[in-house]
C-alpha atoms as a printed R data frame, in Angstrom:
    type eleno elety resid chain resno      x       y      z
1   ATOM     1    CA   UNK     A     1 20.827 -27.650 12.503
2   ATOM     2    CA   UNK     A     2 19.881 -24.065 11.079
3   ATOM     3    CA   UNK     A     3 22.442 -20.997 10.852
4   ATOM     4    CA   UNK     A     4 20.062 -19.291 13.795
5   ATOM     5    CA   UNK     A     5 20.386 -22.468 16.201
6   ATOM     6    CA   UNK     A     6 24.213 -22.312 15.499
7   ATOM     7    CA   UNK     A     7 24.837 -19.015 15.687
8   ATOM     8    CA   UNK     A     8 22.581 -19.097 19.494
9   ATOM     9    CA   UNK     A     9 24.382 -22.222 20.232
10  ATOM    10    CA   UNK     A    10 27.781 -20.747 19.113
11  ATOM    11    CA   UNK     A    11 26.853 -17.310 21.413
12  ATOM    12    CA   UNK     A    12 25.769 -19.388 24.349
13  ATOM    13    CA   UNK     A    13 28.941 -21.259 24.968
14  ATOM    14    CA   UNK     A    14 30.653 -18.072 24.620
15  ATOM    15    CA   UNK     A    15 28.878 -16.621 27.542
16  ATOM    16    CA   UNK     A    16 29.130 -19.843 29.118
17  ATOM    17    CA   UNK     A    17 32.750 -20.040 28.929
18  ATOM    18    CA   UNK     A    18 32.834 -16.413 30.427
19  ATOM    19    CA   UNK     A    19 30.646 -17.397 32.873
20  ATOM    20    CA   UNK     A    20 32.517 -20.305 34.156
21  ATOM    21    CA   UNK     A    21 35.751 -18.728 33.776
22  ATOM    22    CA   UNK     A    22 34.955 -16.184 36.078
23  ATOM    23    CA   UNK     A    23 33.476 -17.509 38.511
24  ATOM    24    CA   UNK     A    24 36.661 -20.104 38.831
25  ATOM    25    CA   UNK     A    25 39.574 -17.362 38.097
26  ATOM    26    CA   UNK     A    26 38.089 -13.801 38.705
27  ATOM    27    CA   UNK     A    27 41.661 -12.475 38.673
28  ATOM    28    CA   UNK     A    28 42.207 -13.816 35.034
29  ATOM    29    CA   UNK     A    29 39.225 -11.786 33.910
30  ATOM    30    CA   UNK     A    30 40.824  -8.526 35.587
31  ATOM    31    CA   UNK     A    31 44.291  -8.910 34.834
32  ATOM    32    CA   UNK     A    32 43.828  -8.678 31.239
33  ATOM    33    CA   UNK     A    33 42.748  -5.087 32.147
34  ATOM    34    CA   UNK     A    34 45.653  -4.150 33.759
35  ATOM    35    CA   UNK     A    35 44.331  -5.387 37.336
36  ATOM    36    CA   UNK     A    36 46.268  -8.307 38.102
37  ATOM    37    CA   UNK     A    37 45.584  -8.330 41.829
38  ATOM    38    CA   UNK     A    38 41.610  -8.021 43.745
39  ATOM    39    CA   UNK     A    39 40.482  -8.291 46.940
40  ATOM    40    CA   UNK     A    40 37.361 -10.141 48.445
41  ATOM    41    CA   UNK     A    41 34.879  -7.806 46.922
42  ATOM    42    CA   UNK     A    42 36.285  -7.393 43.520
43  ATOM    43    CA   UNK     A    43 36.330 -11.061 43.134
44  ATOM    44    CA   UNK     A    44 32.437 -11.018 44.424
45  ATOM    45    CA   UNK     A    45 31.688  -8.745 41.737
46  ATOM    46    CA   UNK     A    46 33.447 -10.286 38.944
47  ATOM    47    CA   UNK     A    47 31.668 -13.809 40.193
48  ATOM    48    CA   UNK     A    48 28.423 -12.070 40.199
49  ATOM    49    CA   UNK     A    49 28.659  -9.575 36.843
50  ATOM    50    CA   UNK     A    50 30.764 -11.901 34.694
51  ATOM    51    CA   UNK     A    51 30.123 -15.010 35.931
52  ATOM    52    CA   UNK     A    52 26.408 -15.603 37.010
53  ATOM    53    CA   UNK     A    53 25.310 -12.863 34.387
54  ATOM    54    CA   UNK     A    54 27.606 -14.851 31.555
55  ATOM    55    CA   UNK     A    55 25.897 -18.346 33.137
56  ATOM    56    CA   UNK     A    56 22.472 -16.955 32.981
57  ATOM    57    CA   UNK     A    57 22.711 -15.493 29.306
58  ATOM    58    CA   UNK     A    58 24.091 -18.945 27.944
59  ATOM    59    CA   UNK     A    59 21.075 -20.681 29.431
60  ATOM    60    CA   UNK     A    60 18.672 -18.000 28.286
61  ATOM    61    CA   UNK     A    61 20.173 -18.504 24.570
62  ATOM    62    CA   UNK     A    62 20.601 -21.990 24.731
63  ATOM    63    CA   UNK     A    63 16.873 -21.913 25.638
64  ATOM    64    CA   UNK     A    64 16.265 -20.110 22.609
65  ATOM    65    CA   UNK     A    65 18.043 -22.503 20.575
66  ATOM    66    CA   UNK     A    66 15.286 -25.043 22.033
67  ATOM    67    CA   UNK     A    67 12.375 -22.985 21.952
68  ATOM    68    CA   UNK     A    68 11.060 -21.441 18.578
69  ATOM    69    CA   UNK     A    69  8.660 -19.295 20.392
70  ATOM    70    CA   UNK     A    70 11.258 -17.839 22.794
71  ATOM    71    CA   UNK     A    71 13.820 -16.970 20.101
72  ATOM    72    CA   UNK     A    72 13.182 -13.949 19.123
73  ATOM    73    CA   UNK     A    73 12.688 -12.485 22.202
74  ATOM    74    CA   UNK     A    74 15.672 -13.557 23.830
75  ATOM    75    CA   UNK     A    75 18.141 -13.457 20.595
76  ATOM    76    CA   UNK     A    76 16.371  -9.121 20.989
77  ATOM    77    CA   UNK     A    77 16.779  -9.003 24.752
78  ATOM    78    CA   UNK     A    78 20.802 -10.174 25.013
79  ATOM    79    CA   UNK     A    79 21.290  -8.206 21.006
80  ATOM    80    CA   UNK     A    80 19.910  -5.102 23.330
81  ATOM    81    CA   UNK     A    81 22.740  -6.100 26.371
82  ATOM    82    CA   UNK     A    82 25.408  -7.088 24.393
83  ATOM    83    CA   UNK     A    83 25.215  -3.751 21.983
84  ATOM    84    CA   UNK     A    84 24.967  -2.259 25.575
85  ATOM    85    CA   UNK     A    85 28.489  -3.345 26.999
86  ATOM    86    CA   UNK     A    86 29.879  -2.266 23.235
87  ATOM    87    CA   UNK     A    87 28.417   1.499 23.277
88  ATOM    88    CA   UNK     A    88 29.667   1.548 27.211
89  ATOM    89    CA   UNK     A    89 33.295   1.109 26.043
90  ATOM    90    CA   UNK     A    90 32.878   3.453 22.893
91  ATOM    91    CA   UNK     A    91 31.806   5.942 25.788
92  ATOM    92    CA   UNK     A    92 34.336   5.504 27.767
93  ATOM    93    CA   UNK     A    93 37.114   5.415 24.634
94  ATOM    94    CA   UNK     A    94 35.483   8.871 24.312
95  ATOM    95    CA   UNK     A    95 35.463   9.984 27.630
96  ATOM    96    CA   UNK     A    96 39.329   8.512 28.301
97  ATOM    97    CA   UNK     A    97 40.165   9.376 24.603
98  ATOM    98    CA   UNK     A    98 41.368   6.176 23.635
99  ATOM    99    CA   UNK     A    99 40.849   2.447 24.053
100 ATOM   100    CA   UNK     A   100 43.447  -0.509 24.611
101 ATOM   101    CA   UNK     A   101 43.586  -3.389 22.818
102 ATOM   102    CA   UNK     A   102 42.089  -5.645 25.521
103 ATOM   103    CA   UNK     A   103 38.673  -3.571 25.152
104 ATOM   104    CA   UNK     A   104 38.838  -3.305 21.757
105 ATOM   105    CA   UNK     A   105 38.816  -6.609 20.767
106 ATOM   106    CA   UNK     A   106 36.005  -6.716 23.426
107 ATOM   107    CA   UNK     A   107 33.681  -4.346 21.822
108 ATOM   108    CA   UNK     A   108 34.426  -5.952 18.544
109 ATOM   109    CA   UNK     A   109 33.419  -9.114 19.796
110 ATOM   110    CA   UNK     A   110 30.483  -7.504 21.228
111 ATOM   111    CA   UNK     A   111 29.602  -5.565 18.121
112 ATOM   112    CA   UNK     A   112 29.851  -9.529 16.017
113 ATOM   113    CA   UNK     A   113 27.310 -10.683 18.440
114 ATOM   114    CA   UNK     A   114 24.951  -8.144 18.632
115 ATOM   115    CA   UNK     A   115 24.563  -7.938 14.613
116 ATOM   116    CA   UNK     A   116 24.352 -12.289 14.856
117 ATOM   117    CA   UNK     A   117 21.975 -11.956 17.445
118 ATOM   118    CA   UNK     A   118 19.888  -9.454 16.166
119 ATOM   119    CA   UNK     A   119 20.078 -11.125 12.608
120 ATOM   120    CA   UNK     A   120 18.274 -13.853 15.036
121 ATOM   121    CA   UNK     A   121 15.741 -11.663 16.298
122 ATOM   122    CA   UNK     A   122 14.736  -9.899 13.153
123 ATOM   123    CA   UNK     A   123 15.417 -12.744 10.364
């Protein structure tokens, strides 16, 4: 298997695994923010945003793994949302002048897979 299947494989599960994990325990996902406690809509949102959006990204880059003709375009498309979710928390660490560590690790994570992905894309 090549370093860009792994690395799309690797990236997929993530997602997956966020996906999954959020649609099962929506509170998990919120408490680590500081908001241990939601009520029916929260938890509709964090099923929806986190989980189907973490589901559908997985399959799209687990598609990619499969699909030589796909890859670049998809490794581009989620490089494009992932860098996304990273520059929203550097504008909010502006905005709130500061970040937690929770978020930070995100956006790290975010940053890792967005360079991988668009190493992907571009290689």
């Amino acid at each position: 298997m090549s370093l860009p299947i792994i690395t799309l494989v690797i990236t997929g599960v993530l997602f997956a695994l966020m996906g999954v994990g959020s649609l099962v325990a929506p509170t998990k996902v919120t408490a680590q923010f500081g908001l241990p406690e939601l009520n029916r809509d929260m938890r509709n949102e964090i099923r929806g945003v986190y989980g189907g959006f973490g589901l559908a990204i997985g399959a799209a880059l687990f598609i990619a793994a499969l699909h030589p003709e796909l890859r670049s375009g998809i490794a581009l498309t989620v490089a494009l949302a992932v860098g996304g979710m990273a520059g929203g928390r550097g504008v909010s660490a502006i905005i709130d002048r500061g970040i937690s560590r929770a978020p930070l690790l995100y956006m790290a994570l975010e940053l890792v897979g967005m360079a991988a992905l668009l190493w992907v894309a571009l290689g």
